[in-house]
GUVEX-383490 format. One record per residue (C-alpha): residue number from 1; residue in one letter; chain; x, y, z negated. Coordinates in steps of 0.5 Angstrom, whole numbers. Layout:
ATOM pos code unit X Y Z
ATOM NUM A A X Y Z
...
This chain:
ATOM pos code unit X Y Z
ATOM 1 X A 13 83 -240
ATOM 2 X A 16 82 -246
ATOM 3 X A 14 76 -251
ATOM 4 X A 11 78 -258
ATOM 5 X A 17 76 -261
ATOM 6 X A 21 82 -257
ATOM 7 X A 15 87 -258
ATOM 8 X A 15 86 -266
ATOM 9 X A 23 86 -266
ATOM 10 X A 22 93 -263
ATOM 11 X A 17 95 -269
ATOM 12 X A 22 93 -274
ATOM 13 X A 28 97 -271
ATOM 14 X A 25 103 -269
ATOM 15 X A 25 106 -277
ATOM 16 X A 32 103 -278
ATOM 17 X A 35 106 -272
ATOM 18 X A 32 113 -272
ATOM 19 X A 32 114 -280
ATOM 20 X A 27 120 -284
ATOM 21 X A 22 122 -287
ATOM 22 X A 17 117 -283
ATOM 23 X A 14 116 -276
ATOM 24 X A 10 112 -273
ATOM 25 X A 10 108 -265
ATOM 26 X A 5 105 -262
ATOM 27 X A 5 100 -256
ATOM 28 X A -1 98 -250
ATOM 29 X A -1 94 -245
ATOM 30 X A -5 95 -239
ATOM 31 X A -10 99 -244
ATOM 32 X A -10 94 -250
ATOM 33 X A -6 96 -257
ATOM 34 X A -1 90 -256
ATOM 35 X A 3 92 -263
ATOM 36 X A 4 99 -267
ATOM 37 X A 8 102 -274
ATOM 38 X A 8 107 -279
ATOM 39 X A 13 108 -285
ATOM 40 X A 15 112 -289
ATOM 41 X A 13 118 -292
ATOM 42 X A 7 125 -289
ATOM 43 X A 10 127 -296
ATOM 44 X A 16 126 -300
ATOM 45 X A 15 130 -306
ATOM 46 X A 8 127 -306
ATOM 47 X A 11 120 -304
ATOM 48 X A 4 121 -299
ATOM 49 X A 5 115 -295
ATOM 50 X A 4 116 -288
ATOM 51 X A -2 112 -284
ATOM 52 X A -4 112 -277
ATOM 53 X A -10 117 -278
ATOM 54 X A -5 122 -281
ATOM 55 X A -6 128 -276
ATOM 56 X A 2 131 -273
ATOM 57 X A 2 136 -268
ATOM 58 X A 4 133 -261
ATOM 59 X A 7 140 -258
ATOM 60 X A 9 140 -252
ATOM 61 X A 4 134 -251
ATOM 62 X A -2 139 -251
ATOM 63 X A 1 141 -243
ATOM 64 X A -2 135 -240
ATOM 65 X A -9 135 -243
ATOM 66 X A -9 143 -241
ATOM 67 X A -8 141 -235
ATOM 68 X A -13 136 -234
ATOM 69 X A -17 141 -237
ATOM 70 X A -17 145 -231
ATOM 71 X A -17 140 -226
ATOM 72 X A -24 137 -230
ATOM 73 X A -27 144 -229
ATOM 74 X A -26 145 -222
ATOM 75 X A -29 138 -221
ATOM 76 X A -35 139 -226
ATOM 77 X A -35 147 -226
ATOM 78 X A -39 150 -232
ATOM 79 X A -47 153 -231
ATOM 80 X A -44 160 -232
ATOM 81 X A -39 159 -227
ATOM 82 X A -43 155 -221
ATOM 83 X A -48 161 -221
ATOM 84 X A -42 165 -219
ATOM 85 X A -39 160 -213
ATOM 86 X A -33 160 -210
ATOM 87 X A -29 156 -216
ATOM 88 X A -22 157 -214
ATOM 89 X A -23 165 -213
ATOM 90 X A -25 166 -220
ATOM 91 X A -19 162 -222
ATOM 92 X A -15 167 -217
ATOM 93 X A -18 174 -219
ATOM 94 X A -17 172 -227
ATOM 95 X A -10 170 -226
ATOM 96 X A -8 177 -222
ATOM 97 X A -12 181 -228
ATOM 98 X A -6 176 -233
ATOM 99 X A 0 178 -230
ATOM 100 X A 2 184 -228
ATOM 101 X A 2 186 -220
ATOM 102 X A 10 185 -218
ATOM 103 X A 10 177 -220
ATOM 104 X A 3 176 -216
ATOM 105 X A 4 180 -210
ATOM 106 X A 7 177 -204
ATOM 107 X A 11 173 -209
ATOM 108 X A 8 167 -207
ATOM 109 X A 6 165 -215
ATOM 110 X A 2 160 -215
ATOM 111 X A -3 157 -220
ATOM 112 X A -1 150 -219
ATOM 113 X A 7 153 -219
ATOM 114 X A 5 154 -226
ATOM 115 X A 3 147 -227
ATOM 116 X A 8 144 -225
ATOM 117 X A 13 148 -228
ATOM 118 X A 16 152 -222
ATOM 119 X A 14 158 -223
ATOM 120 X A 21 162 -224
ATOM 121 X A 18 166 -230
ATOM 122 X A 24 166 -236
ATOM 123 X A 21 162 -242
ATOM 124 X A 17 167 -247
ATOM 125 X A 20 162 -254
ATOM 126 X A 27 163 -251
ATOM 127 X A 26 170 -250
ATOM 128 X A 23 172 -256
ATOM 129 X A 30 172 -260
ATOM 130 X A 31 178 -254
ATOM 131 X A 26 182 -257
ATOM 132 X A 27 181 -264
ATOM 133 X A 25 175 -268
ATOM 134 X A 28 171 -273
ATOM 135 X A 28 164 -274
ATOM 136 X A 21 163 -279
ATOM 137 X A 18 170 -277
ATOM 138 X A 10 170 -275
ATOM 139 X A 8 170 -268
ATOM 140 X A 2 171 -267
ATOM 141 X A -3 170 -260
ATOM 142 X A -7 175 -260
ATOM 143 X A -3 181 -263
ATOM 144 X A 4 179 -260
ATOM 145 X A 3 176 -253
ATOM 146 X A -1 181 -250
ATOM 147 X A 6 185 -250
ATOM 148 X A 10 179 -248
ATOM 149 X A 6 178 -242
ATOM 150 X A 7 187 -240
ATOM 151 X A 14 186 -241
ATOM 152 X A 15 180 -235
ATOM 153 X A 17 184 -230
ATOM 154 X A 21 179 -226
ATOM 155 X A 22 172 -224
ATOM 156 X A 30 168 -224
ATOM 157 X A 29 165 -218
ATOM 158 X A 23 163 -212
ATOM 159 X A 17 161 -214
ATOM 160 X A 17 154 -211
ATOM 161 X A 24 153 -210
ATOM 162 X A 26 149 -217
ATOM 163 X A 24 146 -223
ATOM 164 X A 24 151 -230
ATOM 165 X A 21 149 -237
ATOM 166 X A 18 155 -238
ATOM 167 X A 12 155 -245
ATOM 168 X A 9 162 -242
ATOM 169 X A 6 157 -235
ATOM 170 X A 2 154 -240
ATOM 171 X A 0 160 -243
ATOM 172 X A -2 164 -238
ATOM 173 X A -7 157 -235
ATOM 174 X A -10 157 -242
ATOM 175 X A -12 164 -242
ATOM 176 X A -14 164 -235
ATOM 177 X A -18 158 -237
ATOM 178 X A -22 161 -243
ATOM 179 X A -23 168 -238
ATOM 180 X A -26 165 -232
ATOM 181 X A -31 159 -237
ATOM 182 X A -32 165 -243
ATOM 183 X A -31 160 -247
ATOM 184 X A -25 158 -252
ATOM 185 X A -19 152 -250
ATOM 186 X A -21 149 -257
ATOM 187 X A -28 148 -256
ATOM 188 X A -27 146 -248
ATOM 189 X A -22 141 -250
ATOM 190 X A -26 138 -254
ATOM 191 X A -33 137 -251
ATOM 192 X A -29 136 -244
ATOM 193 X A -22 132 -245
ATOM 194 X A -21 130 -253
ATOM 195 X A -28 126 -254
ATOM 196 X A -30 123 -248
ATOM 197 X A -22 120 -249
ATOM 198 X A -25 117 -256
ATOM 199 X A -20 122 -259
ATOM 200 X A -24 123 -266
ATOM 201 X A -21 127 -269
ATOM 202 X A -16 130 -266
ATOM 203 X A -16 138 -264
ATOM 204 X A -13 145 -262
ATOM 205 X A -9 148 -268
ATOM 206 X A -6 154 -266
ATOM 207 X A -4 156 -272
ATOM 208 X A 3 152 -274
ATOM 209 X A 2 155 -281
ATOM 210 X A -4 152 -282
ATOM 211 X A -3 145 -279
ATOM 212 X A -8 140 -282
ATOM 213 X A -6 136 -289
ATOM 214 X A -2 132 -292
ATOM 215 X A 3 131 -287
ATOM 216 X A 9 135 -287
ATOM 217 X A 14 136 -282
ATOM 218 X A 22 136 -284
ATOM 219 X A 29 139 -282
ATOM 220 X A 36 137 -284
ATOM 221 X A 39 129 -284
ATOM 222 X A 41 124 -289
ATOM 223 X A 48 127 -290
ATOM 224 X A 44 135 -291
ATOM 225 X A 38 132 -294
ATOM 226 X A 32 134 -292
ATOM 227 X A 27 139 -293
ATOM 228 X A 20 142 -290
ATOM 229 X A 20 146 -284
ATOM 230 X A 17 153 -285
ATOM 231 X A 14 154 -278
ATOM 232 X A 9 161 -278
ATOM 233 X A 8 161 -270
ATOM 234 X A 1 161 -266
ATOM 235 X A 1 157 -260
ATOM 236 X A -5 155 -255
ATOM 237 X A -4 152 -249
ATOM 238 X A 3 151 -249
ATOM 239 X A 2 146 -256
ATOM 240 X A -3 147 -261
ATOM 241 X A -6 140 -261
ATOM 242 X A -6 135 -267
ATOM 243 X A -7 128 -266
ATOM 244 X A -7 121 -270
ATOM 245 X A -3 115 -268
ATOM 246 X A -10 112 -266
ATOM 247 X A -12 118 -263
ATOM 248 X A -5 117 -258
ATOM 249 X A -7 111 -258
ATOM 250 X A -14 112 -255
ATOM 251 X A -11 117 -250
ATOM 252 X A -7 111 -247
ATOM 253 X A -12 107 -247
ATOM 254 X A -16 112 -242
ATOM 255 X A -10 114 -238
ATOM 256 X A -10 106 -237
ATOM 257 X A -16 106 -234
ATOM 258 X A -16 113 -230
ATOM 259 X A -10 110 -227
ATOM 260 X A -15 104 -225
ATOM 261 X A -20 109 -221
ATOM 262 X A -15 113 -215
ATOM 263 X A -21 118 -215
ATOM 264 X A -19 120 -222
ATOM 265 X A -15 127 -223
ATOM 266 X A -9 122 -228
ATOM 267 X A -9 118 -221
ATOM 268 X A -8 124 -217
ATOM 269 X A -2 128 -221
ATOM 270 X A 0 121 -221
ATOM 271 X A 2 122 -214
ATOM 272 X A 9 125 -211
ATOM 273 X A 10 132 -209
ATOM 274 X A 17 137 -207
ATOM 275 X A 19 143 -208
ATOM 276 X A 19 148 -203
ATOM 277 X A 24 145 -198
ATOM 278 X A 22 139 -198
ATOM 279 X A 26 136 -204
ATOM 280 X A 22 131 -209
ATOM 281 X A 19 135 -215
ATOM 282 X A 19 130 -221
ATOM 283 X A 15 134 -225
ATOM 284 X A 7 135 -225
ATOM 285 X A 1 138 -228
ATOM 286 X A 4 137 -235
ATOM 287 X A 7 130 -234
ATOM 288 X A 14 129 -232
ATOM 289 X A 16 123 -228
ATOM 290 X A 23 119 -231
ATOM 291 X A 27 112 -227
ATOM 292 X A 29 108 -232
ATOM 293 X A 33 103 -227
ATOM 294 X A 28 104 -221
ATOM 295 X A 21 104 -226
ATOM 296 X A 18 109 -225
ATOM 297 X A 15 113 -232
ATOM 298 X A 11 119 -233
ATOM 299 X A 10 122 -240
ATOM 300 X A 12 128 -244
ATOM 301 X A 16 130 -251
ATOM 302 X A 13 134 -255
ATOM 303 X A 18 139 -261
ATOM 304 X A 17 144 -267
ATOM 305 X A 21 145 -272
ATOM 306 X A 20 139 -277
ATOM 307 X A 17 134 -271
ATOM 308 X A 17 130 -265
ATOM 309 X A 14 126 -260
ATOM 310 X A 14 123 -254
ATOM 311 X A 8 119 -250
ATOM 312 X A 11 115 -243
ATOM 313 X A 7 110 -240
ATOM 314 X A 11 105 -235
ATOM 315 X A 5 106 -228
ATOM 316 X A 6 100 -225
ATOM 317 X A 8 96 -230
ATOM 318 X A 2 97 -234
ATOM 319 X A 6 99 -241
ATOM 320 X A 5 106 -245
ATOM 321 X A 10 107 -251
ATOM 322 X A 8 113 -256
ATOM 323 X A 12 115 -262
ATOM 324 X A 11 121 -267
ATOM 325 X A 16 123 -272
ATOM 326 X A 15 128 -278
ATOM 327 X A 23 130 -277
ATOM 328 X A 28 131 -272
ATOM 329 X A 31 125 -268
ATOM 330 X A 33 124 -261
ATOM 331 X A 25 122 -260
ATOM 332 X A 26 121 -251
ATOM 333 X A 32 117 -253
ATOM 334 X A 28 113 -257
ATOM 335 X A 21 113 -253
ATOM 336 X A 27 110 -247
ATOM 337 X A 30 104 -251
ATOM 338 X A 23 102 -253
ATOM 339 X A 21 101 -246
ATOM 340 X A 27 99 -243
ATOM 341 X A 27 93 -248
ATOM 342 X A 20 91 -247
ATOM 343 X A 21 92 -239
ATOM 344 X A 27 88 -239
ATOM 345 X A 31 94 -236
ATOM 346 X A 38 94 -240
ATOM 347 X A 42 101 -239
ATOM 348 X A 46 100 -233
ATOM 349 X A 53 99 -234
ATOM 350 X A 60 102 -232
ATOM 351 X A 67 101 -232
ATOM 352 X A 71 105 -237
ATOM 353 X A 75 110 -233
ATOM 354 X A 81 115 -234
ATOM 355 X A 77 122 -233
ATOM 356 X A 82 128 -229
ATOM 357 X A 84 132 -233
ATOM 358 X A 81 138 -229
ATOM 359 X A 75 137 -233
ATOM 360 X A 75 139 -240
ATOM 361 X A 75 147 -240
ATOM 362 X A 69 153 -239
ATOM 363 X A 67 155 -232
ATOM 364 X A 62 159 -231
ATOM 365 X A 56 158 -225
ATOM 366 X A 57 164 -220
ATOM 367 X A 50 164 -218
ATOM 368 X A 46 163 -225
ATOM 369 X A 52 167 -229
ATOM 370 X A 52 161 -235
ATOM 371 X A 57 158 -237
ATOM 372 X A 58 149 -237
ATOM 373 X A 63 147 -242
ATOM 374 X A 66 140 -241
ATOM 375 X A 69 136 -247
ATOM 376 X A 70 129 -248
ATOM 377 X A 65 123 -249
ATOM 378 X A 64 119 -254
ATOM 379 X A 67 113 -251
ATOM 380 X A 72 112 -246
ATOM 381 X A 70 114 -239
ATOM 382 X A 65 119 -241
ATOM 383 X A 64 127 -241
ATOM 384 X A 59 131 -244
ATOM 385 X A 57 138 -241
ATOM 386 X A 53 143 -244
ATOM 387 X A 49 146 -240
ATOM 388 X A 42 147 -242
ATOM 389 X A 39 145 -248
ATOM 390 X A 43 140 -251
ATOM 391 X A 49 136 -249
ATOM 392 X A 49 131 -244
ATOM 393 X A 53 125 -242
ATOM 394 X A 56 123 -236
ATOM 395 X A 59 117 -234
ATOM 396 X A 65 116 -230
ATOM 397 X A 65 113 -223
ATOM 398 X A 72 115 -222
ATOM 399 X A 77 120 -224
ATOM 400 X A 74 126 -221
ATOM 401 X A 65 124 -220
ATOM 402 X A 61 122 -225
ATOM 403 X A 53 122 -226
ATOM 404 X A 48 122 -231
ATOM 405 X A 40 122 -230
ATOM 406 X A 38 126 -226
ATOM 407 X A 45 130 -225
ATOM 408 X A 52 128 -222
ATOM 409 X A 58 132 -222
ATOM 410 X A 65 133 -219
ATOM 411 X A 71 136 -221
ATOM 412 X A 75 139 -216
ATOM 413 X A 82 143 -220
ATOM 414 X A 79 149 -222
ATOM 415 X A 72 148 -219
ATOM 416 X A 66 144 -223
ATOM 417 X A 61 141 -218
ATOM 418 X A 53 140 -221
ATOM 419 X A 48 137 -218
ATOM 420 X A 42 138 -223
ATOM 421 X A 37 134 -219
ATOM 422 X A 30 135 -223
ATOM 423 X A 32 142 -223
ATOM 424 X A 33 143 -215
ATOM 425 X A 39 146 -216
ATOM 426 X A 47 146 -215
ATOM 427 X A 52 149 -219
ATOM 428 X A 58 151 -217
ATOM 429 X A 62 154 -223
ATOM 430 X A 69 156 -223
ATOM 431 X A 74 155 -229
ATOM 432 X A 74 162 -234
ATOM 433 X A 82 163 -236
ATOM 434 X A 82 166 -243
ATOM 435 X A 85 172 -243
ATOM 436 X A 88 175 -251
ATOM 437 X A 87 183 -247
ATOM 438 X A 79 181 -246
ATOM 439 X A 79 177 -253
ATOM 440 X A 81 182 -257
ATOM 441 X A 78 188 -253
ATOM 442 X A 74 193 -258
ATOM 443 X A 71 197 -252
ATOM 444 X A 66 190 -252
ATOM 445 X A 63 194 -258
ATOM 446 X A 57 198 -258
ATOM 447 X A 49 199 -255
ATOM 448 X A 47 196 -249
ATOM 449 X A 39 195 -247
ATOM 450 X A 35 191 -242
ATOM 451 X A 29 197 -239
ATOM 452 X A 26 191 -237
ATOM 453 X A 25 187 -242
ATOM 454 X A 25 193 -248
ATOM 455 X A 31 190 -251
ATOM 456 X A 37 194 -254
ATOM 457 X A 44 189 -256
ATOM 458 X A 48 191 -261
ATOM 459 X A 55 189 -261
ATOM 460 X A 60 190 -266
ATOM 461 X A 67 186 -270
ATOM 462 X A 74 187 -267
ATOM 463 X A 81 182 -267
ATOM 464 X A 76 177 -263
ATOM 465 X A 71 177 -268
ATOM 466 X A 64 179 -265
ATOM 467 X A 57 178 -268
ATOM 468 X A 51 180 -264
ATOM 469 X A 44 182 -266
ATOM 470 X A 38 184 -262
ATOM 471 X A 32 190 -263
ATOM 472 X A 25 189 -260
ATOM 473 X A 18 189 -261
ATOM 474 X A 18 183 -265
ATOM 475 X A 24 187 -270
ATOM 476 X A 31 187 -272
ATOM 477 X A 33 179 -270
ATOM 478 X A 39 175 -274
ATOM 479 X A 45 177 -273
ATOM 480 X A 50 172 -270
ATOM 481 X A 56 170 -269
ATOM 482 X A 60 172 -261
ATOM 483 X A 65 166 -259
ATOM 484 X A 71 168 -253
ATOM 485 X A 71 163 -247
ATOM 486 X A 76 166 -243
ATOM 487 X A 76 172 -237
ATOM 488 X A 70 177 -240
ATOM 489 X A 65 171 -240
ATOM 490 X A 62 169 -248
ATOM 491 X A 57 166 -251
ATOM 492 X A 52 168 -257
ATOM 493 X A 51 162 -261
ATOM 494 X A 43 161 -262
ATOM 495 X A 43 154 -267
ATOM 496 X A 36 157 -269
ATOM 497 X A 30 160 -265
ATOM 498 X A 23 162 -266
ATOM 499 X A 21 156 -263
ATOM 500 X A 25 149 -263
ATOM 501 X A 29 146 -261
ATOM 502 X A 33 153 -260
ATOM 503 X A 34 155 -252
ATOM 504 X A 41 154 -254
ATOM 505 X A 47 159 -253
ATOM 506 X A 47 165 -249
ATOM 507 X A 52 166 -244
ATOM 508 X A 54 174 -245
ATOM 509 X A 58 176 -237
ATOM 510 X A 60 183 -239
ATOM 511 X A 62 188 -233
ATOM 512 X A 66 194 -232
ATOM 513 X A 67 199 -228
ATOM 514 X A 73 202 -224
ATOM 515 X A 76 205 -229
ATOM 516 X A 76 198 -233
ATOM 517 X A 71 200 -238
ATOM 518 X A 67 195 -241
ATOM 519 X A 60 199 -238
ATOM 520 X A 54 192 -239
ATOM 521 X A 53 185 -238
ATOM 522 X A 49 180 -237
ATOM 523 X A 46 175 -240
ATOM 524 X A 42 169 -239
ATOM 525 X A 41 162 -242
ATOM 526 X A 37 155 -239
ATOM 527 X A 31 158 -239
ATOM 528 X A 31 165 -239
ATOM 529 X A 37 167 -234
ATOM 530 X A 39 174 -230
ATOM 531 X A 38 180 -235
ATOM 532 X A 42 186 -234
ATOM 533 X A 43 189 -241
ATOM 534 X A 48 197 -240
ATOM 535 X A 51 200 -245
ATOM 536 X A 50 207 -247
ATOM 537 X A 53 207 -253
ATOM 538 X A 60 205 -256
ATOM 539 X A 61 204 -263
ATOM 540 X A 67 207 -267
């Protein structure tokens, strides 16, 4: 373990190496609080320092807790609930009443596929630029979910089969554990989860409007400045808890100790599963297991516009690190540095290596229908791809093979090989060739709707210059710009979503006919994939 020397080299540099309005970190060692920091500002024009009882929201985090939650209430089921007897089953028959019938029947969803995200249902946050919204519009749980739940019809691949994020799992547990207990996820959380922890005064806050005060959330950079978000979403059970630094704190001081006990459920979500076929599943109960040169560490990130947070803890080595920022920086990049240094455990090192030049282009995966961009790294004998949310580095280890964690690749002339190995799947996507007669085509132009999922996409421009805007229950969605990548294969560019960070750029595969006119398209992106938009209009 590293000395108390290491442990406050790192407090120092973590505010001069992720710079913004304020953060705060804390690290514990086999349950004890070995060093913490806070600087900087919960607000800049009130010049309100930030301190470790400021409440931020965790997000994501919220999964976890829901979990243990639902775990917590099998084990130690309420009055209401014994008097009724088989547990499970009054899980199961609310579930079935959540969802329509074509996702529960012979599908082979599971309540626990929801847990560990394996669900195959698209994620609703990246969904809802589909049906409509704008970047701060309100999203409302009551009012606006109910639809969102009628208009999930299908899945984009077999339950079972591969890891997907998806928000919608954790709202649907949430709602399925308010119906069978009649009581609110607020209230259980705390009586159940957040107190019994010592976390005093943390609490479920839906709604991202009324966060507690003074602490604020900021966008932006120190080169564009920095500006408080403006977030008017309602989350419960996907996100929604606000927590202190000590009340992180203390959740890893209980962690610890439940990690001690193997009858615990911590101990028990702690323990390996596999998708369908076999294969390792990393991701479990609102926890995701990460190796940082073989140690294995299980935590969460958590993300909404003006905020971050992570929480990781090392198993084995008895080591958590949670770090809570109120702007945007890279906060899981943050989280495994801190923890690589006090583990020892220095980022492997590879030799610089000349790439092929096969690499760099647009290809498009011909099962998924999404598209992989390939460029240069930032160093010799790196490339970055972009396929999911954000870019990704991999490094070379010869001209045509490289690897990133959790993902290798190869190229093979016109053919890019993936394995994203958290995800169980394997891409294999051929080079797009652009071509100026799909560039400038203008029968691109027109109305196109989605009946599954009630969307209508408008397309309009011409010379290659397209912007796209979609209609839905939620409104009349911001109109944006259409970038060509070559054959009849785009990209709708989403810098900002309701939810952040934004689910990244959709890819737009349009078809044609015999005739060679332009009759639909597909679209999809990371989270949301496979939807079938056809045309039924053309604009002149």
């Amino acid at each position: 373990m590293a000395s108390q020397e290491t442990v406050q080299k790192v407090l120092d540099d973590i505010p001069l190496r992720y710079r913004g309005p304020g953060g705060a970190i804390a690290i514990i060692k086999d349950g004890e609080l070995i060093g913490q920091r806070v600087w900087g500002y919960a607000d800049v024009d009130q010049r309100v320092h930030l301190t470790p009882e400021m409440q931020m929201p965790i997000c994501s985090i919220t999964k976890q807790f829901v979990c243990a939650l639902l775990l917590d209430l099998k084990r130690n089921p309420t009055p209401k609930m014994a008097a009724k007897g088989d547990i499970d089953a009054q899980f199961e028959e609310k579930f079935r009443e959540l969802l329509r019938p074509e996702l529960t029947n012979d599908s082979g969803l599971t309540i626990d596929h929801l847990c560990d995200m394996q669900s195959g249902l698209r994620d609703y946050w990246a969904m809802t630029a589909l049906w409509g919204t704008k970047p701060e519009d309100e999203f409302l749980v009551e009012r606006d979910c109910p639809p969102m739940l009628e208009r999930t019809k299908s899945f984009h691949f077999k339950p079972g089969t591969e890891f997907s994020y998806c928000n919608v799992n954790f709202h649907i547990l949430a709602r399925l554990i308010e119906r069978v207990t009649g009581e609110s996820l607020g209230k259980l959380l705390a009586e159940r989860i957040l107190r019994p922890a010592g976390m005093e005064t943390a609490f479920l806050c839906p709604d991202n409007a009324k966060l507690p005060p003074p602490c604020l959330g900021y966008e932006g950079t120190e080169q564009t400045g920095y500006f408080p978000a403006v977030n008017r979403m309602e989350w419960s059970g996907d996100a929604g808890l606000a927590a202190s630094l000590t009340d992180m704190i203390a959740w890893e001081k209980h962690l610890h100790s439940l990690y001690a006990d193997p009858q615990s459920w911590y101990h028990q979500v702690c323990q390996p599963i596999t998708y369908a076929d076999g294969t390792h599943a990393p991701y479990r109960y609102g926890l995701s297991h990460i190796y940082l040169n073989g140690v294995d560490t299980l935590g969460h990130a958590g993300a909404l516009r003006g905020y971050r947070s992570h929480r990781r803890h090392a198993l084995q080595d008895g080591l958590s690190v949670v770090i809570l920022f109120n702007h945007e920086p890279d906060v899981m990049s943050a989280t495994e540095d801190v923890m690589r240094t006090l583990l020892h455990k220095p980022k492997l090192e590879y030799l610089p290596v000349e790439p092929s030049s096969a690499w760099v282009g647009s290809f498009l995966d011909q099962e998924t229908q999404l598209s992989i961009t390939v460029s240069k790294g930032p160093a010799k004998g790196e490339l970055v791809i972009a396929y999911a949310g954000g870019p990704e580095t991999i490094k070379l280890t010869d001209p045509s093979h490289g690897d990133a964690p959790g993902m290798s690749a190869s190229v093979d002339g016109d053919v890019l090989h993936i394995h994203r190995i958290r995800d169980n799947r394997k891409l294999e996507a051929r080079r797009l060739v652009p071509r100026d007669s799909s560039f400038k085509d203008n029968s691109l132009q027109g109305d196109y709707k989605c009946t599954e999922i009630e969307s209508v996409f408008h397309c309009w421009g011409d010379a290659g210059m397209l912007y796209g805007e979609f209609d839905g229950y939620l409104g009349q969605g911001t109109a944006t710009s259409m970038k060509y990548l070559g054959d009849d294969v785009w990209i709708l560019t989403c810098p900002r979503g309701l939810d952040a960070p934004a689910p990244g750029d959709w890819t737009v595969v349009f078809h044609r006919d015999e005739s060679d006119c332009i009759i639909g398209f597909k679209i999809g992106c990371w989270l949301a994939r496979g939807l079938d938009f056809v045309k039924f209009s053309t604009k002149i």
